[in-house]
N, C-alpha and C positions, 0 to 999 in steps of 0.2 A: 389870784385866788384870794377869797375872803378868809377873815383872820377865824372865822368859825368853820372852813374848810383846812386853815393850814396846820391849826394845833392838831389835831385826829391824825391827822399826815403826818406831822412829825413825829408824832408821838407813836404812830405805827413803824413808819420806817426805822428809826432811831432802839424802841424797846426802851423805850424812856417810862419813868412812872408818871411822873409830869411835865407838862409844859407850861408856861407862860408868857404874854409879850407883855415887855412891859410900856410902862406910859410914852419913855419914849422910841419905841417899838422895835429895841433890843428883844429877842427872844432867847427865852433860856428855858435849859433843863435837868432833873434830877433822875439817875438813874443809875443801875446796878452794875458793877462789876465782880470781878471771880473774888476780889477780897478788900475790895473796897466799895462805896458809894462816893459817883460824881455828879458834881454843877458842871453843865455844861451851856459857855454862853457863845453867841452869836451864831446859832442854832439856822439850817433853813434846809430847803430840802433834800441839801447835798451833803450836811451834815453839818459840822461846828467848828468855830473856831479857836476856843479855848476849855481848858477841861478843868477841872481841880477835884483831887483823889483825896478822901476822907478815911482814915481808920476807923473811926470813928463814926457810925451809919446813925446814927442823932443829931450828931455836931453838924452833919453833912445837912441834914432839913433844918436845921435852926439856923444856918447860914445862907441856905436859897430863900427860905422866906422871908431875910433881911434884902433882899438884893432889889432895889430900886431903882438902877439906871445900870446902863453897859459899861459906865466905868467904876460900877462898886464890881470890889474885889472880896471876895470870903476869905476870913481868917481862919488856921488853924488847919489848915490842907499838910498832906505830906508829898505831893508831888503833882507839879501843874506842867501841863504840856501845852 
């Protein structure tokens, strides 16, 4: 599947607000839960492999649009699964 076939898919499947792959083609995403917002990286179409829960639903996108490679981590999360 092409990477302009796979974000729409994940992005459907998952109920993500966005997605992204990055450069080096870690995919990740931002998306709502009941009382937080999560980053969620190693995203595919079975789902993901790391999460991190934001109190804070701001901090939450200032920290996904730092995120450059699948081993940056966001700061400032209240609980990562």
């Amino acid at each position: 599947m092409k990477d302009e076939e796979l974000i729409p898919r994940i992005k459907e499947l998952g109920g993500y607000r966005d997605v992204t792959i990055l450069k080096d083609g870690t995919v990740i995403g931002i998306g709502e839960l009941m009382f937080t917002r999560a980053i969620y990286m190693d995203l595919d179409l079975n789902g993901w492999g790391r999460r991190f829960c934001f109190e804070d639903r701001d901090r939450a996108t200032e920290e996904y649009a730092k995120i450059k490679t699948g081993d940056d981590e966001p700061t400032g999360w209240i609980a990562r699964r």
